[in-house]
C-alpha positions in Angstrom: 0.0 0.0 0.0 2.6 2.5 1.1 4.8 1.6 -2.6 1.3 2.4 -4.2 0.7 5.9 -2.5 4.5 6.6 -3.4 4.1 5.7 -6.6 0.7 8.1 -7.4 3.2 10.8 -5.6 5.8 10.6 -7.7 2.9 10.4 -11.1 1.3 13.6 -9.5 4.9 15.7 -8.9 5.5 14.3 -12.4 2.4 15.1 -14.6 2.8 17.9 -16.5 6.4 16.8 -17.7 5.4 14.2 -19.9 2.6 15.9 -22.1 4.5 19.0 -22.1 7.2 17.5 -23.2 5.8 15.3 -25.6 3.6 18.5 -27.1 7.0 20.8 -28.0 9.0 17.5 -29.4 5.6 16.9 -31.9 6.2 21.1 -32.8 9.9 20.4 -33.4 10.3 17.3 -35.1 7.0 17.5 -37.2 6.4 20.7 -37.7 9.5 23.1 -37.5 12.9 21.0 -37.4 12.1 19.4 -41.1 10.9 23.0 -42.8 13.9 24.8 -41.1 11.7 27.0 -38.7 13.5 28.1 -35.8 12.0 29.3 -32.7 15.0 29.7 -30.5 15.8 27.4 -27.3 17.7 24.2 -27.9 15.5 22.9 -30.3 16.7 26.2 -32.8 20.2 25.2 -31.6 19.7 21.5 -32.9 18.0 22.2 -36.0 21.0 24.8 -36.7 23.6 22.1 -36.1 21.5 19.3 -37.7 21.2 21.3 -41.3 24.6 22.5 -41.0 26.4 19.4 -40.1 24.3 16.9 -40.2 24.3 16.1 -36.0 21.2 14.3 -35.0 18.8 16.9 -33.2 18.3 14.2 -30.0 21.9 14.1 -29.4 22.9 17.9 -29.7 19.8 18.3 -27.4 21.0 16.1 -25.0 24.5 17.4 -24.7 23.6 21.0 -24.3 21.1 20.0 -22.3 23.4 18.5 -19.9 26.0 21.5 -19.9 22.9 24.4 -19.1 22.3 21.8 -15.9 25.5 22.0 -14.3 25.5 25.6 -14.5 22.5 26.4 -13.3 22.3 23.7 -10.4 23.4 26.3 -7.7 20.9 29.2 -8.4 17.6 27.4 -9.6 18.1 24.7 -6.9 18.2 21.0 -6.9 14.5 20.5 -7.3 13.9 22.4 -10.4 17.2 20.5 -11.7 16.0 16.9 -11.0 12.6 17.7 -12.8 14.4 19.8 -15.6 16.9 17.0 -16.4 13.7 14.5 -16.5 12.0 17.0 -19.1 15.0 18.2 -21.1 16.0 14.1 -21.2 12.4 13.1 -22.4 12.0 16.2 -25.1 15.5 15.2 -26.3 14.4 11.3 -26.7 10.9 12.5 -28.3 12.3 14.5 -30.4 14.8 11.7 -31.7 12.0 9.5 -31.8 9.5 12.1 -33.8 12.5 12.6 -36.4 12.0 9.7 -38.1 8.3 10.1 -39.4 7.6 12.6 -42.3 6.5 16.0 -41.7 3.1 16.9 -41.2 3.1 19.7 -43.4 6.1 21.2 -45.7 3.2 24.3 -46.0 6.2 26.4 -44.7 3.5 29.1 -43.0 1.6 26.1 -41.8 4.5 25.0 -39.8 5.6 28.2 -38.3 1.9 28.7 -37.1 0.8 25.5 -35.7 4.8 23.9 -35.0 5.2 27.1 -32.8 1.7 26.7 -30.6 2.5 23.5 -29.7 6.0 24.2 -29.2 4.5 27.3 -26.6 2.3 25.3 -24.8 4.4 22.1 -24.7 6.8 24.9 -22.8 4.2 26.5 -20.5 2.7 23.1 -19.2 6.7 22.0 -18.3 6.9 25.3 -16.6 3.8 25.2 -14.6 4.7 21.5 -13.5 7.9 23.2 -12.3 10.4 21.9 -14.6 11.6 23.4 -18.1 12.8 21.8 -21.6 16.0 22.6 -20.8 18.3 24.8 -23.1 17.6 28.4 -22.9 14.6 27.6 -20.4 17.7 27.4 -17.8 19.0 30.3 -19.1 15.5 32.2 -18.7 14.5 30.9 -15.3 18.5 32.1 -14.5 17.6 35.3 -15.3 14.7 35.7 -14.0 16.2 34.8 -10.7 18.3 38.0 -11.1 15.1 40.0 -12.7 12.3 38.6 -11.7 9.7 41.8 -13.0 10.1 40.4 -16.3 7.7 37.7 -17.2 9.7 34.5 -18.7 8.1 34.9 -22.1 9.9 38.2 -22.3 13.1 36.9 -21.4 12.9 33.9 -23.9 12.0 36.3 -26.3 15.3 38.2 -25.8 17.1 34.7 -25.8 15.8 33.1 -29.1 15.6 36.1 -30.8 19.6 36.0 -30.9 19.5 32.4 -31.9 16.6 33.2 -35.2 19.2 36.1 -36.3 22.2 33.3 -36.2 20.0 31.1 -38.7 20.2 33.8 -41.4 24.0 33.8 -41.1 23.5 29.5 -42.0 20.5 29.2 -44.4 21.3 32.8 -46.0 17.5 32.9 -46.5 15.0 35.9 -45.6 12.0 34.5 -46.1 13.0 31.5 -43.6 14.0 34.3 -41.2 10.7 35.9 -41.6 8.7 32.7 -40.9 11.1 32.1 -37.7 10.0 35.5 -36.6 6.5 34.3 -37.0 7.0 31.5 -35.0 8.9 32.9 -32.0 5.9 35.1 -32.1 3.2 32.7 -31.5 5.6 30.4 -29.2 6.5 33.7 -26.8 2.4 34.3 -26.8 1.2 31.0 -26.1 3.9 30.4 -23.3 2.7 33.7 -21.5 -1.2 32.7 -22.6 -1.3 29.6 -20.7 0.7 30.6 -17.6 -1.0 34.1 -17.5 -4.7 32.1 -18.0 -2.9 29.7 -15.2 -2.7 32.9 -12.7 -5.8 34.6 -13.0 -8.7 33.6 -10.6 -11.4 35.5 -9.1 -12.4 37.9 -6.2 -15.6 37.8 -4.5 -17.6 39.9 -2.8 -21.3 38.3 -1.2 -23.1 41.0 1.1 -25.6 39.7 3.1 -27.4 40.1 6.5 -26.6 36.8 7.4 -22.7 37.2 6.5 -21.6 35.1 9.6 -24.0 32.2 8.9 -22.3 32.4 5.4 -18.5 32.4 6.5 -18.9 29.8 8.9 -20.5 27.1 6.3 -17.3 28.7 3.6 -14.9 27.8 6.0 -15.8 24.7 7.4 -16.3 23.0 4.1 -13.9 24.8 1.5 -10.0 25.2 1.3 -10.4 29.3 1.0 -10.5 31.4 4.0 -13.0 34.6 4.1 -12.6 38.3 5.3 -16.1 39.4 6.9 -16.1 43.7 6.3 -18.7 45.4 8.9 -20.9 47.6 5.6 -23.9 50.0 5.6 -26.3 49.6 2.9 -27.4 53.0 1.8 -30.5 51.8 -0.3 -32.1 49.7 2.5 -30.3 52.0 5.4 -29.2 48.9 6.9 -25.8 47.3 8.8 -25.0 44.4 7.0 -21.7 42.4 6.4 -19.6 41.7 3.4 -17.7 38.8 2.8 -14.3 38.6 0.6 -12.6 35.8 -0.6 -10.3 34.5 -3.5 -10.9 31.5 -5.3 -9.8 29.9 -8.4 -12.5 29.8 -11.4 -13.3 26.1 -10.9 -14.5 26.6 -7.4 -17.1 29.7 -8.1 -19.8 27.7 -8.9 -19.9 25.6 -6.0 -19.0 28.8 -3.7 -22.3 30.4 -5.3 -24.6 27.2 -4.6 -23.2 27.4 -0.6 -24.1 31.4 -0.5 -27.6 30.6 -1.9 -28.7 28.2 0.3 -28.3 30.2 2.9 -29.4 33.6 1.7 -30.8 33.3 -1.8 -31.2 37.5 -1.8 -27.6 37.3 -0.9 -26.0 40.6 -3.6 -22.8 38.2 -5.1 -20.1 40.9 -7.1 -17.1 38.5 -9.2 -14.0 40.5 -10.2 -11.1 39.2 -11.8 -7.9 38.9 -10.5 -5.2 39.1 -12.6 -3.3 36.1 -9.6 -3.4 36.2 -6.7 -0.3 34.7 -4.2 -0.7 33.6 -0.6 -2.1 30.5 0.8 -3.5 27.9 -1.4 -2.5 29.9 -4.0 0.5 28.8 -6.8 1.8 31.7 -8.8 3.2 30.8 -12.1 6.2 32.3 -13.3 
């Protein structure tokens, strides 16, 4: 029993590292490695050294994989490492592995499009499973360590829009550059969509005359904690009390039904939050 509960520990710390990682190896090898897209990261790196000498994109992956590690073991910590060497070591087999099937589009647009969206969100599911691809995601998550009011889309924009400049020096074509650009584009947006999307929850506001009724029932059977605000209500010139609380999206329906069946005139207000970080809440970088 215990090896069982260790095991669906180890799945659960785990999860997002194999579908994320599975996601930006299909946007490499299918989509961008075999029209000569680059986004950036390792995966740009690889398909450089793959069309110019002919080095298989798993391997070159791998290696440079392994060298980002040991550099950024001391400042990202050993946590982040163990789960980024687990990513960067699957992303490098699946890619190896996705090489040898023919592309699913030679539409060069096509691929720049669709082979950077799942490269972005392949990326942002690693992240929020706190790992990384590897490559310039170390190099990112480095420096946002130093500069941490920049969001890591930015940063990997910075990063892979050295390495998309580089290709033109190798392919010596424009057009290839300009379809790069379109990819890093839609990569750098998808990465921020999903983490930002990820972030933002919502802010709650129930007033009600029986605002102590309410709270107790809140707290006793949900995770989220509530802030009871002594309020006047001009239009029926009557005390009453309001009740704030944070919750993520999934959880407003069922936070609604709760308030209702004890005060179904109970005046509900929802505003977005943009994240919110405390207790019981994960902030995505």
């Amino acid at each position: 029993m215990f090896m069982i509960v260790k095991i669906w520990d180890i799945i659960k710390k785990y999860w997002g590292i194999v579908p994320g990682t599975l996601m930006t190896a299909v946007g490499v090898s299918l989509f961008l490695l075999p029209n000569k897209i680059i986004t950036g990261g390792v995966s740009g790196v690889s398909t450089l050294l793959y069309h110019a000498l002919g080095i298989e994109p798993g391997l070159s992956s791998a290696l440079i994989n392994i060298v980002l590690l040991l550099v950024g073991i001391k400042i990202l910590g050993k946590a982040f490492i163990v789960k980024t060497l687990v990513g960067s070591m699957l992303v490098s087999v699946f890619i190896q592995i996705f090489a040898y099937m023919p592309p699913a589009t030679s539409n060069v647009l096509l691929a720049a499009i669709f082979g950077a969206m799942l490269y972005g969100v392949g990326i942002a599911i690693t992240f929020v499973s706190g790992a990384s691809t590897g490559g310039t995601d170390i190099v990112g998550r480095i420096a946002q360590h130093f500069m941490p009011h920049l969001s890591i889309g930015s940063l990997l924009l910075a990063i892979d829009g050295v390495i998309i400049v580089t290709s033109l020096c190798i392919f010596r074509d424009f057009d290839l550059l300009m379809f790069s650009v379109i990819a890093l584009v839609v990569s750098t947006y998808s990465i921020d969509y999903i983490i930002q999307s990820l972030n933002i929850s919502k802010l709650v506001f129930v007033v009600s005359e029986k605002g102590s009724e309410i709270s107790q029932k809140l707290v006793a059977t949900s995770p989220r904690g509530v802030t009871k605000i002594d309020v006047w209500g001009e239009y029926t010139n009557e005390k009453k009390m309001m009740l704030l609380c944070a919750l993520k999206n999934k959880e407003v329906p069922a936070f609604k039904r709760k308030v209702r069946e004890i005060d179904p005139g109970a005046f509900i207000i929802l505003a977005e939050a943009q994240h919110v970080d405390g207790k019981g809440f994960l902030l995505y970088k």
